[in-house]
PQR file of N, CA, C, O and H, with PARSE charges and radii, in Angstrom:
ATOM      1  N   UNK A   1      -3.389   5.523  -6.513 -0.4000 1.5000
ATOM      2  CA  UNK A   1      -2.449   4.575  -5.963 -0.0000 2.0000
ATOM      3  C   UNK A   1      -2.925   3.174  -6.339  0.5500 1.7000
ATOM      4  O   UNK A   1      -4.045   2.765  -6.031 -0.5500 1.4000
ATOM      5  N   UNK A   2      -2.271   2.649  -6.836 -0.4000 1.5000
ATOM      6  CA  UNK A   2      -2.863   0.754  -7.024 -0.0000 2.0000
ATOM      7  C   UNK A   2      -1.550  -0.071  -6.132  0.5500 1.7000
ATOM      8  O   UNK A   2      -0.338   0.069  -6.297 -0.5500 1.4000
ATOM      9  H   UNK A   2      -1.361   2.981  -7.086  0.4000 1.0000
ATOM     10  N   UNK A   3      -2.103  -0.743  -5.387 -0.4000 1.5000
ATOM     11  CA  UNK A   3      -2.079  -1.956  -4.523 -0.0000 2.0000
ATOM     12  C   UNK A   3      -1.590  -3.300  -5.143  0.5500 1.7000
ATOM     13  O   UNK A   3      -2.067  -3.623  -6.231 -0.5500 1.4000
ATOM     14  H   UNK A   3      -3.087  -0.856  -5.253  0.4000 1.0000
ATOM     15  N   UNK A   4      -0.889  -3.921  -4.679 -0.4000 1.5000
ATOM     16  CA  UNK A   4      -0.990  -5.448  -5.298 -0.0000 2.0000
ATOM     17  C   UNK A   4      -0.060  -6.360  -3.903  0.5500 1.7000
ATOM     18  O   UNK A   4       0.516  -5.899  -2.918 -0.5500 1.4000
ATOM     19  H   UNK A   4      -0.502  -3.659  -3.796  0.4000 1.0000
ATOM     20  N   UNK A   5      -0.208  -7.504  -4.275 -0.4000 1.5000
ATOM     21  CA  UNK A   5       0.894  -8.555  -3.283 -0.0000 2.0000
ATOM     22  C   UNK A   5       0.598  -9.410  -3.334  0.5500 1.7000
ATOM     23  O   UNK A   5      -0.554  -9.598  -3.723 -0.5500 1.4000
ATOM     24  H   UNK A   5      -0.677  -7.879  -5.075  0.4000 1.0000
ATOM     25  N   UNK A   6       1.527 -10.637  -2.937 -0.4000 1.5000
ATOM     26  CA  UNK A   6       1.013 -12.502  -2.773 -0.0000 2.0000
ATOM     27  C   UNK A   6      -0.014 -12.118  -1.905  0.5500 1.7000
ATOM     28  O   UNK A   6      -0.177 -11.145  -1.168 -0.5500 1.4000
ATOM     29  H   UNK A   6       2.463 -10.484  -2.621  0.4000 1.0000
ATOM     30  N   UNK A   7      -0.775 -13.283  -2.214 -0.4000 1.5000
ATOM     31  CA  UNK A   7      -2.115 -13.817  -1.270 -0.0000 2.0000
ATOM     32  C   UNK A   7      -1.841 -15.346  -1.482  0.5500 1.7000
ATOM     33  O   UNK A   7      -1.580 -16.059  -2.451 -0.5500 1.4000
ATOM     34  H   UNK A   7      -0.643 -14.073  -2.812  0.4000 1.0000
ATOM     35  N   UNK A   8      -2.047 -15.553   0.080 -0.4000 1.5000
ATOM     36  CA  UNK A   8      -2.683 -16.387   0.052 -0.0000 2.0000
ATOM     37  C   UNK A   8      -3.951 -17.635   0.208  0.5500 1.7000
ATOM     38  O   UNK A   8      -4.903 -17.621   0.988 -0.5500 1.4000
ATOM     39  H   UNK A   8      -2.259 -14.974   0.867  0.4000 1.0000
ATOM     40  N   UNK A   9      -3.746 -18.232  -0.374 -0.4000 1.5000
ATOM     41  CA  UNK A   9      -4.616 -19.583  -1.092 -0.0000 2.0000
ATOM     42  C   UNK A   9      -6.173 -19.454  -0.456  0.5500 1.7000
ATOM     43  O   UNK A   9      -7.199 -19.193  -1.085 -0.5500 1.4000
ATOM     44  H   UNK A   9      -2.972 -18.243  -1.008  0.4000 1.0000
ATOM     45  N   UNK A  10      -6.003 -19.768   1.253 -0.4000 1.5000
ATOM     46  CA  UNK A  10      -7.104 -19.734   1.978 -0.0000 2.0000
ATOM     47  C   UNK A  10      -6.705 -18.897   3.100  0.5500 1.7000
ATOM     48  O   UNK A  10      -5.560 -18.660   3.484 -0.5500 1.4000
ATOM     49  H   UNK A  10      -5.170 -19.981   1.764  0.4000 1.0000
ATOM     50  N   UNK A  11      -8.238 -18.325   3.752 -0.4000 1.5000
ATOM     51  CA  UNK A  11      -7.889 -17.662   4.887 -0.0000 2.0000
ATOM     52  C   UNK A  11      -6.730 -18.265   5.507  0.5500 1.7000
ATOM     53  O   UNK A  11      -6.396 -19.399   5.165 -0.5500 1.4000
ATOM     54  H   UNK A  11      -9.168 -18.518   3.440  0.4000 1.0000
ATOM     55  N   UNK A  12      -5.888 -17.431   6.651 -0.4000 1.5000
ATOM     56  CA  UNK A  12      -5.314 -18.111   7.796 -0.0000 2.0000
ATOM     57  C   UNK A  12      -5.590 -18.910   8.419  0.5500 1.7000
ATOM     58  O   UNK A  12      -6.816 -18.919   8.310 -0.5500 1.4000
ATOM     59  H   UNK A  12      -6.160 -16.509   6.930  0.4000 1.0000
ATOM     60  N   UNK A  13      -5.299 -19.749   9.130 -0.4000 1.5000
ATOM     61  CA  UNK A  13      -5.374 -20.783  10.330 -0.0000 2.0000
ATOM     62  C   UNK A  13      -5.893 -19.938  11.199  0.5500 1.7000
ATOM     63  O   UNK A  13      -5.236 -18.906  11.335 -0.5500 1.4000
ATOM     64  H   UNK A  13      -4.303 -19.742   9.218  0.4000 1.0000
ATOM     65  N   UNK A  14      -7.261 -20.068  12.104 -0.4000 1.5000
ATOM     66  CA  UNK A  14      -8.031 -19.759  12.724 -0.0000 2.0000
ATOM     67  C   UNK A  14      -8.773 -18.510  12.290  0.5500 1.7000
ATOM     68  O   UNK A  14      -9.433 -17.928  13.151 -0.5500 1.4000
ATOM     69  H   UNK A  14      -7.794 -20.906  11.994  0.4000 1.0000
ATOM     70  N   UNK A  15      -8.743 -18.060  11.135 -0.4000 1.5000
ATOM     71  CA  UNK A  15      -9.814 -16.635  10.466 -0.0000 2.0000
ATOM     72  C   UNK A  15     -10.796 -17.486   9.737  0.5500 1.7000
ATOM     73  O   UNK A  15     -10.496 -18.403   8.972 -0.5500 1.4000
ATOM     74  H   UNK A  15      -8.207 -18.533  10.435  0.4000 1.0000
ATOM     75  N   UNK A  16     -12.441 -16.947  10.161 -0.4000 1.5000
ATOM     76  CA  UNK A  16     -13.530 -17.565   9.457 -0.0000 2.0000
ATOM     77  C   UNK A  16     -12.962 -17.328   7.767  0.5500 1.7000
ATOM     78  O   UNK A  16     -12.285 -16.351   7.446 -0.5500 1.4000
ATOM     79  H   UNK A  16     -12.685 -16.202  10.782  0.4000 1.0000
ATOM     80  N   UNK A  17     -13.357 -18.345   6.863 -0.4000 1.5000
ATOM     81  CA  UNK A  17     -13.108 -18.169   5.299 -0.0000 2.0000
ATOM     82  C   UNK A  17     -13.972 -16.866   4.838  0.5500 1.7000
ATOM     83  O   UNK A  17     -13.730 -16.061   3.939 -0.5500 1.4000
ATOM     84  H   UNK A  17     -13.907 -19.138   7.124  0.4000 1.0000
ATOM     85  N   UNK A  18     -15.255 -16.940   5.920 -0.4000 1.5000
ATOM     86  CA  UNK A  18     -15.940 -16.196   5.039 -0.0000 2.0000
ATOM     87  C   UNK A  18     -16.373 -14.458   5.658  0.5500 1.7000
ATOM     88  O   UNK A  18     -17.430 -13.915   5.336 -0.5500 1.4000
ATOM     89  H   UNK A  18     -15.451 -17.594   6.651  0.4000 1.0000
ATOM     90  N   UNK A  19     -15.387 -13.832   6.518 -0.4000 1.5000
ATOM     91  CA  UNK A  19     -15.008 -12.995   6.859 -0.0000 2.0000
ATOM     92  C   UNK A  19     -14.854 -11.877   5.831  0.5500 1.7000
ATOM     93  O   UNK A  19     -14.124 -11.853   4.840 -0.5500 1.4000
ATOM     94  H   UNK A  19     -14.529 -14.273   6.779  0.4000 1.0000
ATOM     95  N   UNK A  20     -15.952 -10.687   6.424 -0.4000 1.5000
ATOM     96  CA  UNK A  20     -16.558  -9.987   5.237 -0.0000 2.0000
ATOM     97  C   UNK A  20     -14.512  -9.096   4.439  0.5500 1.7000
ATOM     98  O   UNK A  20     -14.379  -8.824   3.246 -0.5500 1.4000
ATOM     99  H   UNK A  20     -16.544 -10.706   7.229  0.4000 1.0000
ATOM    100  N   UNK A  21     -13.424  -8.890   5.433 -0.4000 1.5000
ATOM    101  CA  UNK A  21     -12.048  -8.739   5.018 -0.0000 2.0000
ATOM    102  C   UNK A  21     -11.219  -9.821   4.601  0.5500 1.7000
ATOM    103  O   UNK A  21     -10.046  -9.454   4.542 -0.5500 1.4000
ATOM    104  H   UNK A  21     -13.532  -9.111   6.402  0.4000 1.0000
ATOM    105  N   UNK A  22     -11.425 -11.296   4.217 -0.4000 1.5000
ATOM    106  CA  UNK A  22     -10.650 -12.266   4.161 -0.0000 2.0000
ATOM    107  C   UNK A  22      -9.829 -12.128   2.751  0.5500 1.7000
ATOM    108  O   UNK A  22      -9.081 -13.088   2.566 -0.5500 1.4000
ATOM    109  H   UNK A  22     -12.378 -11.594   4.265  0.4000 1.0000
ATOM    110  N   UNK A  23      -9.817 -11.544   2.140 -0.4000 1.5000
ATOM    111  CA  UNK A  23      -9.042 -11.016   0.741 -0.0000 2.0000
ATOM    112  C   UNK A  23      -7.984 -10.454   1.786  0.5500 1.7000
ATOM    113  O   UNK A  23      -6.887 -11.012   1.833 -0.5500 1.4000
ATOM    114  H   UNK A  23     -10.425 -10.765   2.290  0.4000 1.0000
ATOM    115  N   UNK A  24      -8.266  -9.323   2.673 -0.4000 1.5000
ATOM    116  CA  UNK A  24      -7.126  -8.382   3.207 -0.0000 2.0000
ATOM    117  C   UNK A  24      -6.155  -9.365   3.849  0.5500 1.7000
ATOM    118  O   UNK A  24      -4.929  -9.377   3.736 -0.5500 1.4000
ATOM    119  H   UNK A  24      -9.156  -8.869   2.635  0.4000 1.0000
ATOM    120  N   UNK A  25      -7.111 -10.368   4.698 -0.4000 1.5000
ATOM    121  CA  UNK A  25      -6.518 -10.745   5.497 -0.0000 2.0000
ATOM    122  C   UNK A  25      -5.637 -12.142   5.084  0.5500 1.7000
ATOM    123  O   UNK A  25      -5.063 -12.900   5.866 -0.5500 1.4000
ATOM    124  H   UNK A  25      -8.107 -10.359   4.790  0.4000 1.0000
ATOM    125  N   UNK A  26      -5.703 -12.224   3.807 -0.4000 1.5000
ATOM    126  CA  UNK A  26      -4.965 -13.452   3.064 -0.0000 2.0000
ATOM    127  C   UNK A  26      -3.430 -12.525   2.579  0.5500 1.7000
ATOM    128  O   UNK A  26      -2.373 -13.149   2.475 -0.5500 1.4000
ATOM    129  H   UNK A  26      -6.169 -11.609   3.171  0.4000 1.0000
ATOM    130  N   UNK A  27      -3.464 -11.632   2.423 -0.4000 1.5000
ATOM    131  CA  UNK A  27      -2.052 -10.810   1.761 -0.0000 2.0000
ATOM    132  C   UNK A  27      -1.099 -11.132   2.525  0.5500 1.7000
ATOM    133  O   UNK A  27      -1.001 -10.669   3.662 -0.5500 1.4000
ATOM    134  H   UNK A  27      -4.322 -11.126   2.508  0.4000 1.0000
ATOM    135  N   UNK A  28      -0.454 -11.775   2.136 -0.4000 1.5000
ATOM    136  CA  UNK A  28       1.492 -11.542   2.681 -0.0000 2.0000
ATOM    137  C   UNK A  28       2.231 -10.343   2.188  0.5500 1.7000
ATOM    138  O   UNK A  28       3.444 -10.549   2.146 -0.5500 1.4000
ATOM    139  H   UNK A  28      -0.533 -12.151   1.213  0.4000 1.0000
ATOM    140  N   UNK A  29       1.891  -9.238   1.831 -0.4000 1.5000
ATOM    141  CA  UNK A  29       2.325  -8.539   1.768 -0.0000 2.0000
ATOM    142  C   UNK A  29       1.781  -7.100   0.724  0.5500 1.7000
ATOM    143  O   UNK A  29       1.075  -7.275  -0.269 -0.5500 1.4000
ATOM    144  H   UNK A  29       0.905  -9.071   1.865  0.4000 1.0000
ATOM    145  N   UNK A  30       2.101  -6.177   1.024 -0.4000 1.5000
ATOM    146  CA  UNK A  30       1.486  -4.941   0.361 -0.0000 2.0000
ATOM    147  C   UNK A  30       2.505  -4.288  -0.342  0.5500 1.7000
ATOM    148  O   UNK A  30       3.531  -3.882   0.203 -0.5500 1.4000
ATOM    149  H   UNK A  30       2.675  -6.034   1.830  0.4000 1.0000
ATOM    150  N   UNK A  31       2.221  -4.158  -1.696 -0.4000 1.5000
ATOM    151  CA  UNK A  31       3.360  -3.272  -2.558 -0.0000 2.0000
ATOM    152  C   UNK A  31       2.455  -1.973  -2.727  0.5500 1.7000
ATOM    153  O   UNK A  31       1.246  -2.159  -2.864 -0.5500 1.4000
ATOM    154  H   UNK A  31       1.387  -4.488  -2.139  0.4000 1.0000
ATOM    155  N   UNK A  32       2.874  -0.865  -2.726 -0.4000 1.5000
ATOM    156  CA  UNK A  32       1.825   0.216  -3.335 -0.0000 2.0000
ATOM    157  C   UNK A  32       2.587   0.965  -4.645  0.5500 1.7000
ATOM    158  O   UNK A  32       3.724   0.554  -4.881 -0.5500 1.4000
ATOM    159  H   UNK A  32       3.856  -0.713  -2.614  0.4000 1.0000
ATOM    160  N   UNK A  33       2.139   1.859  -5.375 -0.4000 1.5000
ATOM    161  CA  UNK A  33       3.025   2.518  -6.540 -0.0000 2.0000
ATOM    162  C   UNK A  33       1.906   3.442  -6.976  0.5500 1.7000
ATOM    163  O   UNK A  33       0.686   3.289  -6.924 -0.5500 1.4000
ATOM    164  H   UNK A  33       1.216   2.193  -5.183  0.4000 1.0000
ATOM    165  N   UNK A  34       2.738   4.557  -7.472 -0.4000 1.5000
ATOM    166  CA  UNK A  34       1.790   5.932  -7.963 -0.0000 2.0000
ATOM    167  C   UNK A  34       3.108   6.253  -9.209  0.5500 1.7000
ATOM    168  O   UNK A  34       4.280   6.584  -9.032 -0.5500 1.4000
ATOM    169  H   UNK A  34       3.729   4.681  -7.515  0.4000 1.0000
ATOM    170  N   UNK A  35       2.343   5.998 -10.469 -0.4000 1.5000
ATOM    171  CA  UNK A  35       2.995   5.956 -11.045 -0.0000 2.0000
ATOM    172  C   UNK A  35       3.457   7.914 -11.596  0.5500 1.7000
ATOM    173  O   UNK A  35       2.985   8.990 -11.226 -0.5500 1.4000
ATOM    174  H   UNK A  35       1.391   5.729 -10.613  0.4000 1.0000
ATOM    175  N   UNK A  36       4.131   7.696 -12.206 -0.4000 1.5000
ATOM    176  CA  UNK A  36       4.741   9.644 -12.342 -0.0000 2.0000
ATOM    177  C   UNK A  36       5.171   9.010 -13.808  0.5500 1.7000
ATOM    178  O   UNK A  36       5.554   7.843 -13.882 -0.5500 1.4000
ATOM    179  H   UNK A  36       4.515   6.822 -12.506  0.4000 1.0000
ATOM    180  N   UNK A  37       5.059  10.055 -15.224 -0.4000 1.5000
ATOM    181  CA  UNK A  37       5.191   9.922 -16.317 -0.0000 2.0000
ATOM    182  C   UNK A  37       6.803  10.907 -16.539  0.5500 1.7000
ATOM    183  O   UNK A  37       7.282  11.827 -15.877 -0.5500 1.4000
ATOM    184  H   UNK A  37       4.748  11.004 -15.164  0.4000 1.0000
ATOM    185  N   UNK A  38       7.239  10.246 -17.677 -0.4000 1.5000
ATOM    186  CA  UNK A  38       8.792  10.695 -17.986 -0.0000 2.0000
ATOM    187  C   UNK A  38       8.557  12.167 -17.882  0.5500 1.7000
ATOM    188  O   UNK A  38       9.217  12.814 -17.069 -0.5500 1.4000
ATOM    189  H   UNK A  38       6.849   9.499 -18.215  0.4000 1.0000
ATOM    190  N   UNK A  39       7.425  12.904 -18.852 -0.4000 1.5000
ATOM    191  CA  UNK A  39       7.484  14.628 -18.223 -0.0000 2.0000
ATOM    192  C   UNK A  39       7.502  14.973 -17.320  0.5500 1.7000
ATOM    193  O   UNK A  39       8.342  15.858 -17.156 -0.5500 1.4000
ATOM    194  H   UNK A  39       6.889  12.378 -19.513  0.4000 1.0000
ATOM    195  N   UNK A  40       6.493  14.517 -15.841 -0.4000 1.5000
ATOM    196  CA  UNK A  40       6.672  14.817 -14.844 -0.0000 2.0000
ATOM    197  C   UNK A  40       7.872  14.506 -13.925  0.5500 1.7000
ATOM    198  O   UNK A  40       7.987  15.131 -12.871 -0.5500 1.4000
ATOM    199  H   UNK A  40       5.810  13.798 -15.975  0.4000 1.0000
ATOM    200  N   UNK A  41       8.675  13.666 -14.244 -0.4000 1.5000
ATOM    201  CA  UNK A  41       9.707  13.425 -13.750 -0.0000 2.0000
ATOM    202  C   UNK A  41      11.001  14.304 -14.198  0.5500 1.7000
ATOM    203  O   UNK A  41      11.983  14.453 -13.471 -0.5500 1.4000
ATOM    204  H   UNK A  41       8.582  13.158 -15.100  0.4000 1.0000
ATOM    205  N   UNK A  42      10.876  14.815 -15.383 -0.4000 1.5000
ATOM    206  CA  UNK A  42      12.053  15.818 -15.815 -0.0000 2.0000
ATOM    207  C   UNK A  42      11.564  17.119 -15.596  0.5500 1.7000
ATOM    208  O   UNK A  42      12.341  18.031 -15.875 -0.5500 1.4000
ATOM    209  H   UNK A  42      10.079  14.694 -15.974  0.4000 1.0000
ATOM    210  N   UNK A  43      10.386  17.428 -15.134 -0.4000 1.5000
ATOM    211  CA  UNK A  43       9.588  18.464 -15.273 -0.0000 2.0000
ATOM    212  C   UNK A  43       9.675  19.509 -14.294  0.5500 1.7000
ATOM    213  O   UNK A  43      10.153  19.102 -13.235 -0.5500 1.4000
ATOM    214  H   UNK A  43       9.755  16.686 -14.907  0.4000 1.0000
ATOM    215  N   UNK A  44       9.370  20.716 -14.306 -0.4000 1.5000
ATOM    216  CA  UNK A  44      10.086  21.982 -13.276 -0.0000 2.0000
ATOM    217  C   UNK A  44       8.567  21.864 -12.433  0.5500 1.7000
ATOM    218  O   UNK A  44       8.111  22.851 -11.856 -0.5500 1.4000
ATOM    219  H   UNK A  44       8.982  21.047 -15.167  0.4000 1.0000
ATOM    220  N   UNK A  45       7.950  20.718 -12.440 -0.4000 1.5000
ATOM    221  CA  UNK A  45       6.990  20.114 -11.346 -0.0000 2.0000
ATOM    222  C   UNK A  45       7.143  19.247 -10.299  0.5500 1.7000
ATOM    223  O   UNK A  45       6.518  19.109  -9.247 -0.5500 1.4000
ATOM    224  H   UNK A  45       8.321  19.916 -12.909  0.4000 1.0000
ATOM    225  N   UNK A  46       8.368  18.523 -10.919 -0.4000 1.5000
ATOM    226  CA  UNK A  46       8.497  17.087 -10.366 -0.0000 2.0000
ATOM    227  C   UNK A  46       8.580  17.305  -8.769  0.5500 1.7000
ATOM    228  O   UNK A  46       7.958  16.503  -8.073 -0.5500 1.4000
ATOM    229  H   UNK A  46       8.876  18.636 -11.773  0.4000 1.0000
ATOM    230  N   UNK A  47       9.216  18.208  -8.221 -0.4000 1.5000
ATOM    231  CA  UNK A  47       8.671  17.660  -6.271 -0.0000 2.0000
ATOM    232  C   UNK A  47       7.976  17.854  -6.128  0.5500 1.7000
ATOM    233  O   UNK A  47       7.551  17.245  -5.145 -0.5500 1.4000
ATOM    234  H   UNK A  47       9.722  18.860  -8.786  0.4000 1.0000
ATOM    235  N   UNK A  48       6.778  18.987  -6.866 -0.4000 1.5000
ATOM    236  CA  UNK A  48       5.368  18.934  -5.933 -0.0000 2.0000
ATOM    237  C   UNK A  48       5.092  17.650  -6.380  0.5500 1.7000
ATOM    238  O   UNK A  48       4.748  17.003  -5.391 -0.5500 1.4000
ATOM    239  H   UNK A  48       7.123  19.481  -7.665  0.4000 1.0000
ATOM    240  N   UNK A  49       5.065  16.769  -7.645 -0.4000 1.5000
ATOM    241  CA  UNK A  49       4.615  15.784  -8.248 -0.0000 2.0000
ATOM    242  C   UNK A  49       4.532  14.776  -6.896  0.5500 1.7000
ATOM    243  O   UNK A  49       3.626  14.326  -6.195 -0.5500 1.4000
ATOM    244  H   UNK A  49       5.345  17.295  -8.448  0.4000 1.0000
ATOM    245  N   UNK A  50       6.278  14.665  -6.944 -0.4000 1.5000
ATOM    246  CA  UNK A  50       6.846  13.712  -5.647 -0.0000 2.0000
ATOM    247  C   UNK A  50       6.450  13.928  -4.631  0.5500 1.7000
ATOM    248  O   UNK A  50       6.159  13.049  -3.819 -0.5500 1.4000
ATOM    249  H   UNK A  50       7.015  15.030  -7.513  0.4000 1.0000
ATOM    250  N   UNK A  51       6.354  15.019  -4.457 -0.4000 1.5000
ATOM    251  CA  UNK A  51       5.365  14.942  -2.763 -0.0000 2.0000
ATOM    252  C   UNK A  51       4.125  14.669  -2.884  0.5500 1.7000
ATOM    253  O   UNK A  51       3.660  13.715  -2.260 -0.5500 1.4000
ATOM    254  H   UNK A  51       6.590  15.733  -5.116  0.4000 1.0000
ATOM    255  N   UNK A  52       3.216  15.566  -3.835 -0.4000 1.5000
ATOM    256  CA  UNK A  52       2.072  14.772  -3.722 -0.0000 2.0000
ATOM    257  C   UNK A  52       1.900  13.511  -3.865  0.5500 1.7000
ATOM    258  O   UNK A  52       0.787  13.088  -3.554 -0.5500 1.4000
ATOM    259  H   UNK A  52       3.594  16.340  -4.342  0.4000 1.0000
ATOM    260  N   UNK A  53       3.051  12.409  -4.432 -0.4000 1.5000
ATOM    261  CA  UNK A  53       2.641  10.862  -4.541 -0.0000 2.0000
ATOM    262  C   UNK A  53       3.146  10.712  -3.232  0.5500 1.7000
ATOM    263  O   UNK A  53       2.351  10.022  -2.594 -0.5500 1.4000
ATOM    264  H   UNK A  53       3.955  12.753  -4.685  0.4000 1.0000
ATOM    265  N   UNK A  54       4.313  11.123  -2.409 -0.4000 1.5000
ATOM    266  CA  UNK A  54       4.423  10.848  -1.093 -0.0000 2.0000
ATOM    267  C   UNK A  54       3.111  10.445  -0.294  0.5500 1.7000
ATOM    268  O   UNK A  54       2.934   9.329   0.193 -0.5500 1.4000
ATOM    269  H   UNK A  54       4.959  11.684  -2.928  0.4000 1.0000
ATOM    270  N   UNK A  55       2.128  11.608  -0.217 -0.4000 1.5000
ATOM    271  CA  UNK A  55       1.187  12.286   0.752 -0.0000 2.0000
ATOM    272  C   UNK A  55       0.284  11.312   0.106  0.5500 1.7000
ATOM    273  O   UNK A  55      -0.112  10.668   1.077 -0.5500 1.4000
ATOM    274  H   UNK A  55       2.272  12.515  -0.613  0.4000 1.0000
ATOM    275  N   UNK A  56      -0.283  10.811  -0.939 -0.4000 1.5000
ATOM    276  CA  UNK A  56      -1.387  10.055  -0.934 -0.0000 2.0000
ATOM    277  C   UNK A  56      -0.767   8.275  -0.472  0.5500 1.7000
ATOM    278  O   UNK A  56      -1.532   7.318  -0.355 -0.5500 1.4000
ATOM    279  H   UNK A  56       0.039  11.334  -1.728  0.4000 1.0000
ATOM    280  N   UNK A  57       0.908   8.199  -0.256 -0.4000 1.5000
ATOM    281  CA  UNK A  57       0.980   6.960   0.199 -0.0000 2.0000
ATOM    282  C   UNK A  57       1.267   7.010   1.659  0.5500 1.7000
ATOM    283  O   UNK A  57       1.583   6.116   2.444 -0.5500 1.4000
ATOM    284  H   UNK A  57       1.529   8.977  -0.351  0.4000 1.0000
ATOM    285  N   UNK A  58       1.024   8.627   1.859 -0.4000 1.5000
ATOM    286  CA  UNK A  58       0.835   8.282   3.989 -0.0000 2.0000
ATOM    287  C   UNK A  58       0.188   7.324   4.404  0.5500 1.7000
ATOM    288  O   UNK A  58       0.791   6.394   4.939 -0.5500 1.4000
ATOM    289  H   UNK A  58       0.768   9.353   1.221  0.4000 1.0000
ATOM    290  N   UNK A  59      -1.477   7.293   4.239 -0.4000 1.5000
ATOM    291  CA  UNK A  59      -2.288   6.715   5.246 -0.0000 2.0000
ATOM    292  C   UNK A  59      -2.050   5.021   4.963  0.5500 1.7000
ATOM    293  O   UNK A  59      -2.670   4.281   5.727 -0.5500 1.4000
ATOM    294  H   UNK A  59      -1.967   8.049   3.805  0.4000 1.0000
ATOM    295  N   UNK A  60      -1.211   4.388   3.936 -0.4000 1.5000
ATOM    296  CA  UNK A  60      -1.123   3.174   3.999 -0.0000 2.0000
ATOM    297  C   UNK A  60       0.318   3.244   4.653  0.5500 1.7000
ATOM    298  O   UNK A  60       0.101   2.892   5.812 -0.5500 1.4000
ATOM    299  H   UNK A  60      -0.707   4.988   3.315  0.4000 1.0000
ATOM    300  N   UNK A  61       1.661   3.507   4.538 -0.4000 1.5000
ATOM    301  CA  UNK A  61       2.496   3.515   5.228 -0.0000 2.0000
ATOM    302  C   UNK A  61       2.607   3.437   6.456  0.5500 1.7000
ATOM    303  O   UNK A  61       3.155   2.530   7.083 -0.5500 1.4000
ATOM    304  H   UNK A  61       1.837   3.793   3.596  0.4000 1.0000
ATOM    305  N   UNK A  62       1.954   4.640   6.982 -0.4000 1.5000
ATOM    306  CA  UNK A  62       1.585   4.615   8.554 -0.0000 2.0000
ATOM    307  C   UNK A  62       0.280   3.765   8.968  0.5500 1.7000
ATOM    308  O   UNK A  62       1.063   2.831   9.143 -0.5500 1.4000
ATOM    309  H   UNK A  62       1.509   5.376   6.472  0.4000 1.0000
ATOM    310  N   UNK A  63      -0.156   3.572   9.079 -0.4000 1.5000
ATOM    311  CA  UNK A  63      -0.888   2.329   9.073 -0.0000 2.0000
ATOM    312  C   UNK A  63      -0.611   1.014   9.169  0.5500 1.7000
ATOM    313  O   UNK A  63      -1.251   0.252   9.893 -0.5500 1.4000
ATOM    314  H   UNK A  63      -0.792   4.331   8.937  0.4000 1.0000
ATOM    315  N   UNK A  64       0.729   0.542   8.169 -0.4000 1.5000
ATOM    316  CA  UNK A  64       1.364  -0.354   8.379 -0.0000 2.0000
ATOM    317  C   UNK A  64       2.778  -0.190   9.192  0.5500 1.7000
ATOM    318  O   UNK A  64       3.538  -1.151   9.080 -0.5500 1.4000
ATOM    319  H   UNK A  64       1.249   1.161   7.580  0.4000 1.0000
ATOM    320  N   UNK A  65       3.123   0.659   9.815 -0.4000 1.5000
ATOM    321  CA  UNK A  65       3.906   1.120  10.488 -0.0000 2.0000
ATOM    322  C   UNK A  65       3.522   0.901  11.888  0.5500 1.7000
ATOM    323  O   UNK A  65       4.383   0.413  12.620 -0.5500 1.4000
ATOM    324  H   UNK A  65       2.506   1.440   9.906  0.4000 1.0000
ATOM    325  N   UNK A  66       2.185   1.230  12.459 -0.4000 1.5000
ATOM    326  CA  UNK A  66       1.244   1.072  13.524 -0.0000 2.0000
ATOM    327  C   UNK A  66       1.220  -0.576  13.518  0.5500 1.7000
ATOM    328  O   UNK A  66       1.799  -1.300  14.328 -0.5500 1.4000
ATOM    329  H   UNK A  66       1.486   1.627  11.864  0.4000 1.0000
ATOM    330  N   UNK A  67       0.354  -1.015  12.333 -0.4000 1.5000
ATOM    331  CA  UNK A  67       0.700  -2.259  12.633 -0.0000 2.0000
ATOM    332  C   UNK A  67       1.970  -2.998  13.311  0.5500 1.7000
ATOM    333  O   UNK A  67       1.868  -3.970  14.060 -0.5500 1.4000
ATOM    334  H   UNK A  67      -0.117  -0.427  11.675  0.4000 1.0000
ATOM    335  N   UNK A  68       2.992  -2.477  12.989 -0.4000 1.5000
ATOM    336  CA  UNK A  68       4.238  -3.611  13.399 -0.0000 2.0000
ATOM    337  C   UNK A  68       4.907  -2.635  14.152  0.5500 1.7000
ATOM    338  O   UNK A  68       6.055  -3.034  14.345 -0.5500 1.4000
ATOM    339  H   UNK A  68       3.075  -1.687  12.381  0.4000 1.0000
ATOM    340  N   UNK A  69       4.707  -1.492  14.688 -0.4000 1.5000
ATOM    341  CA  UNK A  69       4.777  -1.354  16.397 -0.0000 2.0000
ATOM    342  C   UNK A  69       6.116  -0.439  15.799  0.5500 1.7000
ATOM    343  O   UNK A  69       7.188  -0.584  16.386 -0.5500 1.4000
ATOM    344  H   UNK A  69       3.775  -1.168  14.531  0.4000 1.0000
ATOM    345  N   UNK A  70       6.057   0.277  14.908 -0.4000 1.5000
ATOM    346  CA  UNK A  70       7.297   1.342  14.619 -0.0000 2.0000
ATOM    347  C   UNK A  70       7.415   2.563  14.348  0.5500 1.7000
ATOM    348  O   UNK A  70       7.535   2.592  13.123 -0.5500 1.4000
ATOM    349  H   UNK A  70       5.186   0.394  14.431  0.4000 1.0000
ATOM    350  N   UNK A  71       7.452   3.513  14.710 -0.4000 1.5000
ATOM    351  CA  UNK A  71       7.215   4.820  14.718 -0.0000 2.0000
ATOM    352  C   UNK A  71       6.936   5.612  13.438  0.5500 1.7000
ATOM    353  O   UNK A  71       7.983   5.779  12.813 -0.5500 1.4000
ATOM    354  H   UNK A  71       7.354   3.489  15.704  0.4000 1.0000
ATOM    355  N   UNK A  72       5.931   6.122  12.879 -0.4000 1.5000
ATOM    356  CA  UNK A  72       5.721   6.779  11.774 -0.0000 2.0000
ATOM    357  C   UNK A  72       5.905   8.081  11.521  0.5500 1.7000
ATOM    358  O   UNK A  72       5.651   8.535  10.405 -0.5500 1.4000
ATOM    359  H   UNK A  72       5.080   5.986  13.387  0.4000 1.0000
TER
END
């Protein structure tokens, strides 16, 4: 799975700068992606494919789901 999103500039307003998470805690936002290749996508694999990319993007989904107070 690779990760990416804006960050920003400096910690938040009231987070120490030098807070051993201050990378995490600078993100405005989390994109995730598992990428799947044109065979596997036409392929007499493709839902286990798709589920298994489902299942390795649980524990960040729900997680951020917990965060903002919404049922996972």
């Amino acid at each position: 799975m690779t990760l990416w999103g804006e960050s920003l500039k400096r910690a938040p307003p009231g987070y120490d700068p030098e807070h051993p998470l201050v990378e995490d805690l600078k993100k405005k936002d989390f994109v995730g992606m598992i990428s799947l290749t044109p065979r596997q996508v036409t392929g007499p694999k493709f839902m286990d494919d798709f589920l298994g990319a489902c299942r390795k993007m649980d524990p960040l989904n729900r997680f951020l789901a917990k965060a903002m107070g919404v049922a996972w």
